[in-house]
C-alpha positions, -999 to 999 in steps of 0.1 A, spaced: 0 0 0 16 34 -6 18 64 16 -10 79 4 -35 50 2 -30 41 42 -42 74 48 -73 73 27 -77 36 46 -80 52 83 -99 76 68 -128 48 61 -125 32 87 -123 67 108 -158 74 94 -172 37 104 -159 45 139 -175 80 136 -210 73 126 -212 44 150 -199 65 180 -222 88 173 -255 66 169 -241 54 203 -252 85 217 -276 108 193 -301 92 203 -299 92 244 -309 125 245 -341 123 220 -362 98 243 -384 120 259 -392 130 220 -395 95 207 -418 86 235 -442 119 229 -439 111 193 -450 72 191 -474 82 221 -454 51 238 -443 49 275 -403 57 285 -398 19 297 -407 4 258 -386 34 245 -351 27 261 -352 -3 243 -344 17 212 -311 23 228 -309 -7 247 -319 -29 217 -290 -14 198 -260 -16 222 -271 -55 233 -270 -61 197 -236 -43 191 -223 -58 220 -234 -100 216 -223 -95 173 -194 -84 177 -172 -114 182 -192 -134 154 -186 -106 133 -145 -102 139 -152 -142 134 -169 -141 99 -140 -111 90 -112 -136 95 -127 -166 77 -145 -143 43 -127 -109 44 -123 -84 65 -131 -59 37 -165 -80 29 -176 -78 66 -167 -38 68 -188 -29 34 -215 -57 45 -217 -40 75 -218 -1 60 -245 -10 41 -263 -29 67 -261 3 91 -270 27 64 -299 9 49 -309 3 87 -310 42 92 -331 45 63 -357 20 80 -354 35 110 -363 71 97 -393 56 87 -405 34 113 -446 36 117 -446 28 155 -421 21 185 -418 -17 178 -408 -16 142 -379 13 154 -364 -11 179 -365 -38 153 -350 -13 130 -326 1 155 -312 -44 166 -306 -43 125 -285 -13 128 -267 -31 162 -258 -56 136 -243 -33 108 -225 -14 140 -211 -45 150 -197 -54 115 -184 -20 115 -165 -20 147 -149 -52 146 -134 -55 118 -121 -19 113 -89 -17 140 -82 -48 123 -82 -35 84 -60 -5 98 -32 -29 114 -26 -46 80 -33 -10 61 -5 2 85 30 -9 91 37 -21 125 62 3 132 33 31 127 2 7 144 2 30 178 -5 65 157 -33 47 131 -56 33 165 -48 65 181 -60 81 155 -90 62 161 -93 73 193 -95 106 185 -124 93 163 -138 82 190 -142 111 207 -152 131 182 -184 111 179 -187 112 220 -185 156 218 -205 156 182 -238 134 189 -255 148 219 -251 183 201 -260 175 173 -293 156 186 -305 186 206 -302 211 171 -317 180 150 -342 173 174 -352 211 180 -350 224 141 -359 190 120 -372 161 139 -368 129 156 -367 115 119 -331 135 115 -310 121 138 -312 86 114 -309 103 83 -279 120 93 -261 89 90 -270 81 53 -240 107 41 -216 94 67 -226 58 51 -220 62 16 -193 86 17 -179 60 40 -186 31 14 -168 52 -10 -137 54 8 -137 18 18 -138 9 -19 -113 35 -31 -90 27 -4 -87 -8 15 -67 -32 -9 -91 -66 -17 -90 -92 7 -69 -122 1 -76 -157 -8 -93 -175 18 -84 -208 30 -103 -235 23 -116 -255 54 -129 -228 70 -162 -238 92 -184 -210 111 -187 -221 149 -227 -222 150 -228 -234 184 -205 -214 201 -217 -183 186 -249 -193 200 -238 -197 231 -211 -169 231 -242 -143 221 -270 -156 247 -244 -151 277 -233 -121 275 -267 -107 264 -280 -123 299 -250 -106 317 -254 -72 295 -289 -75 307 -287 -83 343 -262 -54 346 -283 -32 330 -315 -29 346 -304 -46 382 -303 -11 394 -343 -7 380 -357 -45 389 -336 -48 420 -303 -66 428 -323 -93 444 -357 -98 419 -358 -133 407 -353 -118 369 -321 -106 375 -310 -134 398 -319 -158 368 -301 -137 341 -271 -142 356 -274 -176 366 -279 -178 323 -248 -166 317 -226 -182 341 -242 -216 323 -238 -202 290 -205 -184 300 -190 -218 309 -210 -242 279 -194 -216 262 -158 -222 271 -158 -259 272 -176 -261 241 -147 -240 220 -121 -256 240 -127 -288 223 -144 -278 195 -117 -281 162 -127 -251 142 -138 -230 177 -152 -190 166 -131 -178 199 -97 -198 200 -89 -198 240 -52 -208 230 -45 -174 219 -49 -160 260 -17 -183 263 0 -150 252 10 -135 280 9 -100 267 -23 -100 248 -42 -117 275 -30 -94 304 -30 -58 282 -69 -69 279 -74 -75 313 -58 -38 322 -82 -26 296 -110 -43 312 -100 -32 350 -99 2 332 -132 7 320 -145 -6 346 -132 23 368 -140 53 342 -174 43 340 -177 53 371 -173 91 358 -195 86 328 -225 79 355 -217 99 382 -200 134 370 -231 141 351 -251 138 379 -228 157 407 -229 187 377 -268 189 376 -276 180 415 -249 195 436 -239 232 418 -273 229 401 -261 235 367 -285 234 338 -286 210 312 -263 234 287 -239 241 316 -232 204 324 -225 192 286 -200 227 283 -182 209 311 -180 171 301 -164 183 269 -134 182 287 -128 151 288 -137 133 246 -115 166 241 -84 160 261 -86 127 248 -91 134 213 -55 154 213 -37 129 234 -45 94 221 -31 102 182 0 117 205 5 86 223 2 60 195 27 76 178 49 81 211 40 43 213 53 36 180 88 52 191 92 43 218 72 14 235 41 15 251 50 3 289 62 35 303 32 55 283 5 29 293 18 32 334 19 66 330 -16 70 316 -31 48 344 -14 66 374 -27 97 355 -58 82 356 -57 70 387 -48 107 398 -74 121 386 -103 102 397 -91 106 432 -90 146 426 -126 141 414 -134 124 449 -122 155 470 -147 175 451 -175 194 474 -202 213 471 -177 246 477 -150 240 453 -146 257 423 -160 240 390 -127 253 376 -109 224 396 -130 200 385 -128 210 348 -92 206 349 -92 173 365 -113 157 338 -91 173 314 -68 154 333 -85 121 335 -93 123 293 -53 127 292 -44 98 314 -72 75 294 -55 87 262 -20 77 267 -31 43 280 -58 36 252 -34 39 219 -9 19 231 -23 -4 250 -46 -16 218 -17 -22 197 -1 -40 220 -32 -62 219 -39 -63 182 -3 -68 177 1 -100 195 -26 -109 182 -26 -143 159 -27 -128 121 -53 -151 114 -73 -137 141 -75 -100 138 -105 -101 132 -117 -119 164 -93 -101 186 -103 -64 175 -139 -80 186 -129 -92 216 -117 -54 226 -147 -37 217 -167 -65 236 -143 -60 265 -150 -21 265 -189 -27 265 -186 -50 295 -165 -27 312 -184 3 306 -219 -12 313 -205 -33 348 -185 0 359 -223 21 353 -240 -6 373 -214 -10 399 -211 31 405 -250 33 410 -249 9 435 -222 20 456 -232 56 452 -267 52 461 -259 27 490 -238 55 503 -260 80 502 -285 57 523 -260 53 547 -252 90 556 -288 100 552 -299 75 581 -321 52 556 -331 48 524 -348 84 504 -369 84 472 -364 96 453 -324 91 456 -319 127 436 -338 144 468 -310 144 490 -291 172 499 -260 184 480 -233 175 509 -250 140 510 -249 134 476 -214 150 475 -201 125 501 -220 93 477 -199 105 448 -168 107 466 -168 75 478 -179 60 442 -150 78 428 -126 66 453 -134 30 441 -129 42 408 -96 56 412 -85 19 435 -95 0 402 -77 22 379 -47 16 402 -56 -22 401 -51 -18 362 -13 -10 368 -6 -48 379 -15 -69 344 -5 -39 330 29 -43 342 29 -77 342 22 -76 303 46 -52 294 76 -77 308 58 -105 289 64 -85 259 101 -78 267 106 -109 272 86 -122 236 109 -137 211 110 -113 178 97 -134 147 114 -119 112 94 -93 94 78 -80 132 85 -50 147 103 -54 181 80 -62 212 91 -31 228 79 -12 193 45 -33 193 
């Protein structure tokens, strides 16, 4: 691939990441509308969003699957057409349960989308330049994390509910056209190849039990018999799952590919991770609206720190990675991380929303120099012949993250808040600022232990990479 052509390659799959990112989170923010609009109630609505991430998140591992046996290319423009045709349904949906049918279709696209395209951009890229390409992502990323709430509310308020859909049909096709001009044909496949039926199966109904359970455990109750049984479902399917592709000879998830010490163990650090900054995602928000009473406008000014911050550093770090090595950037970014979560704790009713504002600036820098590095350390010790599976596997790894972290946060911030208020109050929101203060600083605390946690595989994978034996053609472990 010439010089040129790998840039016009992260380029498409920049603008898969991009429209995906942003139909993550456009349509949040246009419930209330949807729910007016289809004359529906808010329960049968969230499934619009909830129906699209379960779906993103149970694909995606079939997907990176079906990229490494028929092409990662094939799966990426399958999947751009799938999501784009899907918006096009969706704009046109005559009730609430034809949009949430039409929104699981889009999941699917979404899915095809995401995980294959950190994959097409490790063999668009050289290795030596494999940090600054998925930092680039990154940045991406957050792009679509500053650009879809904003773009709702002026869509929503000037157009329609219909808009927020059809704004992807552009993104789509110019997208396509890229993908065409610029990603090189996929190779000859090798024959043999059989799709893992049954362990997709039960790979998809486990975690969208777990998914499930964590999601609405806060709503149903830790303790209902619903939630209880969800995740009793996927511990069974969980471990079906497991023996099943152990001994399985063609299995969709090969578990021998964990044996590498510094894939494995990077994806653990990544999972501790998210786990922790989830906790902000939930709980900042809040702390914004119901302890210095900002409005609505006010808040979103202020969580713009953050997809900023990160946006600048993680194409900044992938390319530091690239040239030097990711261990000292990825324990950097986590102590930075860890840093600033704690500084988020100490905040009170009485400190200045200036010192907030810088420490999510700080916490969006920390997440960026660990992010870039430590997923090309993954993808690059990665079996070639599972790219496709192991790009998957980190997107799957980030949704589990984010949604346990969300349910974990609620719980130990409203079980706080119980506790210094004498006994339980409904609802939770009505307690006073310093109360609800001392909740979130205990959350964050947490958060801040398990970004600290993250340090240890993260260590622990960097010296299994020093200590990795260089194949010919590879870049260096300390340059992976």
């Amino acid at each position: 691939m010439d010089e040129r052509r790998k840039w016009w390659a992260l380029a498409a799959v920049g603008s898969g990441v991009l429209v995906s990112t942003i139909d993550g989170s456009i349509v949040n923010i246009a419930l209330n509308t949807l729910t007016q609009a289809f004359q529906s109630n808010l329960n049968v609505v969230e499934w619009v969003v909830l129906g699209y991430l379960l779906t993103l998140a149970c694909t995606l591992l079939i997907m990176g699957r079906l990229g490494d046996m028929y092409g990662k290319r094939r799966i990426y423009l399958a999947g751009f057409a799938l999501f784009t045709l899907a918006s096009l349904l969706c704009a046109m949906a005559p009730s609430i349960a034809a949009l949430i049918g039409f929104r699981v279709l889009q999941g699917v696209g979404a899915a095809m989308i995401q995980a294959v395209g950190p994959a097409l951009l490790v063999t668009a890229f050289p290795a030596r330049e494999r940090g600054m390409a998925l930092g680039a992502i990154g940045s991406f990323v957050a792009a679509g994390i500053l650009i879809g709430p904003a773009l709702g509310g002026i869509l929503l308020r000037y157009v329609g509910w219909e808009a927020i859909f059809l704004v992807n049909l552009p993104i789509g096709a110019l997208g396509w056209w890229l993908t065409i001009r610029s990603l090189a044909p996929d190779h000859t496949l090798r024959p043999g190849q059989r799709f893992d039926l049954v362990g997709a199966l039960l790979m998809a109904t486990a975690l969208f039990c777990l998914l499930l359970g964590l999601t609405e455990g806060p709503l149903w109750g830790w303790n209902d018999p619903r939630i209880l049984g969800l995740f009793a479902a996927a511990l069974i399917g969980g471990g079906l799952f497991l023996a099943w592709e152990w001994h399985t000879p063609q299995p969709m998830l090969n578990l021998r590919m964990f044996r590498r010490l510094a894939f494995s163990l990077n994806l653990l650090a990544a999972l501790v991770l998210f786990l922790g900054i989830s906790f902000n995602l939930l709980l900042t928000p809040l702390f914004f609206q119901l302890v210095y009473q900002f409005d609505l406008q006010r808040t979103g000014f202020m969580l713009m720190a953050l997809p900023v911050a990160l946006s600048l550093t993680s194409p900044v770090s992938g390319r530091l990675s690239d040239r030097f090595g990711p261990r000292v950037l990825t324990i950097s970014g986590l102590i930075i991380t860890a840093g600033a979560l704690f500084g988020l704790s100490v905040t009170t009713p009485l400190t200045p929303p200036l010192q907030m504002l810088g420490f999510l600036v700080s916490l969006g820098v920390g997440v960026g120099l660990f992010q870039s590095p430590n997923n090309s350390t993954i993808l690059g010790n990665a079996p070639p012949e599972a790219l496709g599976v192991a790009s998957g596997l980190l997107a799957v790894v980030r949704t589990i993250g984010q949604t346990g972290g969300i349910a974990l946060a609620g719980a130990i911030w409203a079980s706080q808040i119980f506790a210094l208020n004498g006994g339980p109050i409904a609802p939770i929101t009505a307690a006073s600022p310093p109360i609800l203060a001392g909740g979130y600083e205990v959350a964050m605390r947490v958060a801040a232990l398990l970004a600290v946690v993250a340090i240890l595989p993260s260590l622990a994978g960097g010296r299994a990479l020093r200590r990795q034996p260089v194949a010919a053609g590879q870049a260096a472990p300390d340059q992976a």
